[in-house]
C-alpha positions as CSV (number, residue, x, y, z in Angstrom):
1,X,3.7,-13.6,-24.5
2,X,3.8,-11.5,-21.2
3,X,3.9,-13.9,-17.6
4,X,2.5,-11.3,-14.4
5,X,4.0,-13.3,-11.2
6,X,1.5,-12.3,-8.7
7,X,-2.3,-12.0,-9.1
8,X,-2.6,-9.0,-6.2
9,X,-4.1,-5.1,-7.5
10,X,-1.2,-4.5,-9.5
11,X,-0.4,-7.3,-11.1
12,X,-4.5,-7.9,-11.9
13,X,-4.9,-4.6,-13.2
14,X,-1.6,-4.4,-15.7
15,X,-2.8,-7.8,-16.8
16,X,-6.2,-5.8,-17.9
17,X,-4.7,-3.1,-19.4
18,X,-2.0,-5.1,-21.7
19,X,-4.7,-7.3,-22.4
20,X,-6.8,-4.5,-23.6
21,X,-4.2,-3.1,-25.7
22,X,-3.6,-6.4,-27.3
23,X,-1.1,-8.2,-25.7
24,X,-1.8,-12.3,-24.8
25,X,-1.2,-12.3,-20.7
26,X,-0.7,-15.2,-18.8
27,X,-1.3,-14.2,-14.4
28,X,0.5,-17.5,-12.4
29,X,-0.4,-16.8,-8.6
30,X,1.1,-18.3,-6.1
31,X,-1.9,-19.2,-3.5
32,X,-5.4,-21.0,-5.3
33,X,-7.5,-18.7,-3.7
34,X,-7.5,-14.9,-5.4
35,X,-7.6,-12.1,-2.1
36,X,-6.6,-14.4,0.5
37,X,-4.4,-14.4,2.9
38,X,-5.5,-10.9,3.4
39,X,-2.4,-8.8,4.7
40,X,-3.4,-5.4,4.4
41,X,-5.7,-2.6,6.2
42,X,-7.5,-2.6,2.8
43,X,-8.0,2.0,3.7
44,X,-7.4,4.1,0.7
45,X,-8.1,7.7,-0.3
46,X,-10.8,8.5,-2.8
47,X,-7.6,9.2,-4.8
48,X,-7.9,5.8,-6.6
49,X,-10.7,7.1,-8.2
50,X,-8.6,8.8,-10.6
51,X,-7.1,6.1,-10.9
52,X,-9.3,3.8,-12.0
53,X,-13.2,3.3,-10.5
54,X,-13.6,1.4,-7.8
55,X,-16.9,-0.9,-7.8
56,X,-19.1,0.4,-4.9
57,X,-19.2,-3.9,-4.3
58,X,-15.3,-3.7,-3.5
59,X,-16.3,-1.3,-0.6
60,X,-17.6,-2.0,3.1
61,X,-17.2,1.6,4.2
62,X,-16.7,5.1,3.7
63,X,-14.5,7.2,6.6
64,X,-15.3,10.7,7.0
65,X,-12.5,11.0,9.9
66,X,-9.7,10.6,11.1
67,X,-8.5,10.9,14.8
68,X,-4.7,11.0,16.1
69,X,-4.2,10.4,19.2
70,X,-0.7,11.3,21.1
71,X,0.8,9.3,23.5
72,X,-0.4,11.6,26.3
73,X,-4.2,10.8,25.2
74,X,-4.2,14.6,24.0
75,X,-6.0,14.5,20.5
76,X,-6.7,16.3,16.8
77,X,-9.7,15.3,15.0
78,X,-9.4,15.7,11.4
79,X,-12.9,16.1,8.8
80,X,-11.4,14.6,5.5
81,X,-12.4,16.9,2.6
82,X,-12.9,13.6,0.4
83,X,-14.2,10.3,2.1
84,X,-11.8,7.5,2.2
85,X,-12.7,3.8,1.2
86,X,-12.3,1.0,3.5
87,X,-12.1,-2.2,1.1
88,X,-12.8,-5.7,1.2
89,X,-9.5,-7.1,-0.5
90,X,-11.0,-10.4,-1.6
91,X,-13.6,-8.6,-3.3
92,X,-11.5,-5.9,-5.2
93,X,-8.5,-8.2,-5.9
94,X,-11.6,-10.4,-7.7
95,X,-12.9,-7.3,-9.3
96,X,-9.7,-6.4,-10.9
97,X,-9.3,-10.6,-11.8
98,X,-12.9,-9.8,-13.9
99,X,-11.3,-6.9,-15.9
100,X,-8.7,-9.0,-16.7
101,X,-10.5,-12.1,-18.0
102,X,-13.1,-9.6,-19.6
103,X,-9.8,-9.4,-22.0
104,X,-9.2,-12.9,-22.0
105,X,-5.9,-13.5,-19.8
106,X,-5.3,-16.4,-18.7
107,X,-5.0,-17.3,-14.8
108,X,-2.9,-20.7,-13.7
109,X,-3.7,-20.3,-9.5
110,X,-1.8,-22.4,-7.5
111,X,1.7,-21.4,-9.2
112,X,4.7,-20.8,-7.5
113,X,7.6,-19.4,-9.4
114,X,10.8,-20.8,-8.2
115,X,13.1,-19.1,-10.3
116,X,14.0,-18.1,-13.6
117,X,16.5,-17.8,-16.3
118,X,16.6,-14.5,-18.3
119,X,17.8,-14.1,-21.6
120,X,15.6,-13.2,-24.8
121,X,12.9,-16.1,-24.0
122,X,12.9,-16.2,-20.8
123,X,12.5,-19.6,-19.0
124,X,10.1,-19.8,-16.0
125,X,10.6,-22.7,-13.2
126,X,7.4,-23.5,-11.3
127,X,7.5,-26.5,-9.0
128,X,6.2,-29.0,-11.7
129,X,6.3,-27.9,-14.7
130,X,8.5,-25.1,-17.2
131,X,7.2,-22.6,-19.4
132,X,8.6,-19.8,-21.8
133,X,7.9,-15.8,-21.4
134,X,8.8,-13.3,-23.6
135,X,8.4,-10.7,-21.1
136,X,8.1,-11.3,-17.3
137,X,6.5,-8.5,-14.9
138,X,7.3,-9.5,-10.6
139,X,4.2,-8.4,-9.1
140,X,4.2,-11.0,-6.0
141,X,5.0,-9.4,-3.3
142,X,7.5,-8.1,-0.4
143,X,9.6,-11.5,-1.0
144,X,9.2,-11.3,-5.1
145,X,11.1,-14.2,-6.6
146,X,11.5,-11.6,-9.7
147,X,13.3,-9.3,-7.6
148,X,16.3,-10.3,-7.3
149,X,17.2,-7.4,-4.9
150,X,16.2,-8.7,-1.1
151,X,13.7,-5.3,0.0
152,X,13.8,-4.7,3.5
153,X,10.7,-4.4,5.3
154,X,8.6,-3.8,8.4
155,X,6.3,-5.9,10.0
156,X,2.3,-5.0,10.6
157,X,0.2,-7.5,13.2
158,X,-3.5,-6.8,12.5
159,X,-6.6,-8.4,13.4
160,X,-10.8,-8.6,13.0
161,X,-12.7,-8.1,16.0
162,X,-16.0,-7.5,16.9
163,X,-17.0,-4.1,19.1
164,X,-17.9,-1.1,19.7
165,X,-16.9,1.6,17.0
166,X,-17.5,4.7,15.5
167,X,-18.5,3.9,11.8
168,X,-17.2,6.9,10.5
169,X,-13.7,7.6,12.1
170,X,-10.8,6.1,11.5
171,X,-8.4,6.0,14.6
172,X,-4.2,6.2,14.8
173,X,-2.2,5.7,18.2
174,X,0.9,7.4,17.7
175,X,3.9,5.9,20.1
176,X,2.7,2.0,19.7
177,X,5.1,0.5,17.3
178,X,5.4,3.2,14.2
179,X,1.6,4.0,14.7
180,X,-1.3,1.2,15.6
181,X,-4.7,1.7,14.0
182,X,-8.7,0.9,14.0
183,X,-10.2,1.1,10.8
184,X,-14.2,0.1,11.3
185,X,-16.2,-1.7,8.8
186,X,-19.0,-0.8,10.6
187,X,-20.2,-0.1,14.0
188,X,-19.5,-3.7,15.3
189,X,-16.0,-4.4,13.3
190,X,-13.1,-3.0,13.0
191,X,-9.8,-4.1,11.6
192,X,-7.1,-3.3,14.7
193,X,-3.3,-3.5,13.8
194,X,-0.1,-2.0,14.7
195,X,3.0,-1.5,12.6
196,X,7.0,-1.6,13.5
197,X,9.7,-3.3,15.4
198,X,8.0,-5.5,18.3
199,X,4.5,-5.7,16.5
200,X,3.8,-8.7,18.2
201,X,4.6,-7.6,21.4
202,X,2.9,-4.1,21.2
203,X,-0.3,-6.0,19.7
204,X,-0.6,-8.3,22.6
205,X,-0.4,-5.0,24.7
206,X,-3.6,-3.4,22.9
207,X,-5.7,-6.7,22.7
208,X,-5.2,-6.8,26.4
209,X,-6.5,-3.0,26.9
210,X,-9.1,-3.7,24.5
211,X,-12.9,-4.8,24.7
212,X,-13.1,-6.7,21.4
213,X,-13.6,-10.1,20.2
214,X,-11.5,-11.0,18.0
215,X,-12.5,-12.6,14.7
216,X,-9.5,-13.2,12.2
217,X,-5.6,-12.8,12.3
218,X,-3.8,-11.1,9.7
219,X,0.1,-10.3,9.5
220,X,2.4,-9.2,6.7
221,X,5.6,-7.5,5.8
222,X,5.4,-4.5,4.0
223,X,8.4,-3.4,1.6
224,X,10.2,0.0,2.4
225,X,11.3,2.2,-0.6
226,X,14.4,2.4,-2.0
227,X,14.9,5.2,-4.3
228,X,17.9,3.4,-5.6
229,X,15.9,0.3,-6.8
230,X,16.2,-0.7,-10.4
231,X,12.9,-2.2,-11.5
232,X,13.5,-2.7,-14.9
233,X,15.4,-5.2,-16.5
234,X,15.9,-5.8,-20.3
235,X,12.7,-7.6,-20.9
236,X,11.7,-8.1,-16.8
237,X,10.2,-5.6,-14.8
238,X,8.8,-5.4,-11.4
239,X,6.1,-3.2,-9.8
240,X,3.9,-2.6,-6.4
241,X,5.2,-4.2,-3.2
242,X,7.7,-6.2,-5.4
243,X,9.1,-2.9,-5.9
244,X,9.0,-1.3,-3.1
245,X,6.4,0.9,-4.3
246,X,4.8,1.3,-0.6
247,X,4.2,5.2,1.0
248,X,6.6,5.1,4.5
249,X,4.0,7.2,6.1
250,X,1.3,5.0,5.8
251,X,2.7,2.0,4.3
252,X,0.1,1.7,2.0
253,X,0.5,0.8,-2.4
254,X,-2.3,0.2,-3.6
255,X,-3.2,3.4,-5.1
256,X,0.9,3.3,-6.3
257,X,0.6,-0.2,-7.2
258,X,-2.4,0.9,-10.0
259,X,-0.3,3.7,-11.4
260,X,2.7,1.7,-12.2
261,X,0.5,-0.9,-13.8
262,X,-0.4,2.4,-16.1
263,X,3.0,3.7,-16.7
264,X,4.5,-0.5,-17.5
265,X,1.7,-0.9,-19.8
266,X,2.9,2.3,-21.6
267,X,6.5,1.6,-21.2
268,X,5.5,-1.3,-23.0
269,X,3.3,-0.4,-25.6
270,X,5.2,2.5,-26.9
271,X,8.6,1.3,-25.9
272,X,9.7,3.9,-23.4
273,X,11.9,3.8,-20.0
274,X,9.4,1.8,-17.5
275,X,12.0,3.4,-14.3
276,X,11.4,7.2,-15.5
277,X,7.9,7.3,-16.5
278,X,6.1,5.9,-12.9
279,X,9.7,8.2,-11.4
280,X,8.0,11.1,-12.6
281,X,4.7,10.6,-12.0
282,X,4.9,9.5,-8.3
283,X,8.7,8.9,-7.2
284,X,8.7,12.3,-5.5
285,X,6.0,11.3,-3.4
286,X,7.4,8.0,-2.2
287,X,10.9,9.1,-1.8
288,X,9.0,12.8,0.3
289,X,6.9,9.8,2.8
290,X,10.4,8.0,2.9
291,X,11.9,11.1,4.9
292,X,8.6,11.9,7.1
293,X,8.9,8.1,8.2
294,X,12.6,8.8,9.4
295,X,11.4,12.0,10.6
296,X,8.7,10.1,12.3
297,X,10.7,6.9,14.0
298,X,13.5,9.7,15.3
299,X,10.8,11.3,17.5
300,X,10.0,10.9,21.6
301,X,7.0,10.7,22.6
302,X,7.2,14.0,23.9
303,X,7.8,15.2,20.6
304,X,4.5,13.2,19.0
305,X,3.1,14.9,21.7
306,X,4.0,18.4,20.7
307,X,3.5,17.2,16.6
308,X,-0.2,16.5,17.9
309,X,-0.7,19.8,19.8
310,X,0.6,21.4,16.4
311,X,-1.9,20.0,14.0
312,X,-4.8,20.7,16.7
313,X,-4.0,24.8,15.1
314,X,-6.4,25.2,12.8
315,X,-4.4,26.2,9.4
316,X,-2.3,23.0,9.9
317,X,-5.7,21.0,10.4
318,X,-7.3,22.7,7.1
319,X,-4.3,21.5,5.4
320,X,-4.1,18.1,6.5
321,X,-8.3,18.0,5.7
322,X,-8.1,19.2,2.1
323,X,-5.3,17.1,0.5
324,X,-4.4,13.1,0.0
325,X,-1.9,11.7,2.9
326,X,-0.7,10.0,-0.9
327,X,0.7,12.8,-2.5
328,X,2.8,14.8,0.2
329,X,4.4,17.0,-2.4
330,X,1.0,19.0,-2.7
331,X,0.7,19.7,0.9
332,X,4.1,19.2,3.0
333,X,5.9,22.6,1.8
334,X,2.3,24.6,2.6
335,X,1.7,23.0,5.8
336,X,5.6,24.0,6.5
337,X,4.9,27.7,5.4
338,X,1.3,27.4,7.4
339,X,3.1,26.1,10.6
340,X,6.5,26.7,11.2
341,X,6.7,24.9,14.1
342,X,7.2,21.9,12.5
343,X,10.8,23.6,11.1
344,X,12.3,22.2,14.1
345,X,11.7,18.5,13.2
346,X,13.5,18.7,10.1
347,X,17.3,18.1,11.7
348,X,15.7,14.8,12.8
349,X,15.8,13.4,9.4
350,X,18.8,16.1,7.7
């Protein structure tokens, strides 16, 4: 028997594949509703794709681009290469939950792990009731009861509101917080949040300067990586946000989330190192969006400013068009070479 803690894209989706490859999977989840609370901007890249499909349901809209705008209000406008995919959360975390009982795992909603006991049968404690795992996968969350190792984190503030936007471009604020964002659904909605220390503060600022409406609240905490995390156990593993397995740039993990389902299911399956198989396939790129954050939250304004005026040139633009914010390793040494203006930034992070 295999228990997933956490019913989320990750822990959904490695519930499918184990399922798939024979394995009986039991999913407890914490909340009774699948998708909800929804604490995340739900954007992706087309990446996922390669991944794994993505229903055309799960999707509410499609962003061709992407405009940065610098603390002075000086701005670079950015035509992606490949669209990116604004998602309704409720609807792909239940699209994965379909996969997975297409294979017949078993869901128990409404099951909060308090702790557990880990030996060769490993003992699960839920608030009423105790069961036996033979291997247990953390897959709930920031504040994982699996992981036993406290992540630190950062805290987003975001909200629905109703409006006025441009369907197609997805907007970042750089100097509010880490970054702030609106990501539209449509032409009237948008999803407006801001990310960092004083979220709540900075938030309050925006809705203030703002004409919108607002519809729905929605905080989190999202995990930051740590290289240094062990996320295998003996016979318990951990994997997505529970793992820290979050991009600093962005803070999104979905996309990561998905891949280590793929590289635990083989670990699995064919008995092999969970840590260095999803290490080599995408520690790189978490550990390269680790040092652009500190790169990032070391700068003035001024210097965002200048960072901005840089990417207006138009080799540093083509570049950041033509490649996946996901996989920095493909683009960061070439958009170096293409602009070596941005040399100069590197002693705020070395």
């Amino acid at each position: 028997m295999i228990s997933i803690i956490g019913a989320g894209p990750s822990g959904s989706y490695l519930a499918y594949l184990l399922a798939k490859n024979g394995y009986k999977v039991n999913v407890y989840e914490e909340h009774s509703k699948l998708g909800k609370p929804v604490q995340c901007t739900g954007l992706i890249t087309s990446a996922v794709d390669n991944v794994y499909k993505v229903d055309d349901e799960c999707i509410v809209n499609k962003i061709g681009n992407i405009r940065i705008i610098a603390p002075n209000n000086q701005e670079v406008n950015l035509k992606l290469a490949r669209k990116n995919y604004v998602l309704d959360r409720a609807k792909f975390d239940m699209f994965l939950n379909n996969l997975a009982l297409s294979e017949n795992v078993r869901y128990n909603l409404g099951n909060r792990l308090i702790d557990y006991k880990a030996s060769k049968e490993i003992e699960l404690i839920f608030k009423n009731k105790k069961t036996n795992t033979g291997i247990l996968v953390g897959a709930d969350g920031v504040n994982s009861v699996v992981n036993r190792t406290k992540l630190k984190f950062v805290i987003g503030k975001q909200a629905r509101a109703r409006g006025s936007f441009d369907a197609d471009t997805f907007t970042v604020h750089l100097g509010y917080g880490n970054f702030s964002w609106v990501v539209p659904e449509d032409e009237n909605t948008a999803r407006i949040g801001v990310i960092g220390q004083d979220a709540n503060k900075i938030y309050n600022e925006l809705a203030r300067k703002g004409n919108f409406k607002f519809i729905e609240w929605q905080s989190g905490i999202v995990p930051i990586y740590d290289r240094k995390l062990k996320t295998q156990f003996d016979n318990v593993y951990i994997l997505g946000d529970a793992a820290g397995m979050v991009k600093a740039t962005t803070y999104g993990g979905i996309i990561y989330g998905l891949m280590a389902a793929q590289e635990l299911c083989k670990a699995i399956k064919e008995k092999k190192n969970y840590d260095e198989l999803w290490r080599k396939r995408f520690g790189n790129e978490l550990y390269l969006s680790l040092l652009i954050r500190k790169y990032l939250n070391k700068m003035s304004l001024n210097d965002y400013n200048e960072l901005v005026k840089i990417f207006k040139n138009e080799a540093a633009r083509k570049i950041l068009e033509d490649y996946d914010r996901d996989f920095p390793s493909k683009f960061l040494f070439k958009l170096i070479l293409r602009e070596p203006r941005l040399l100069k930034f590197l002693k705020l992070v070395f």
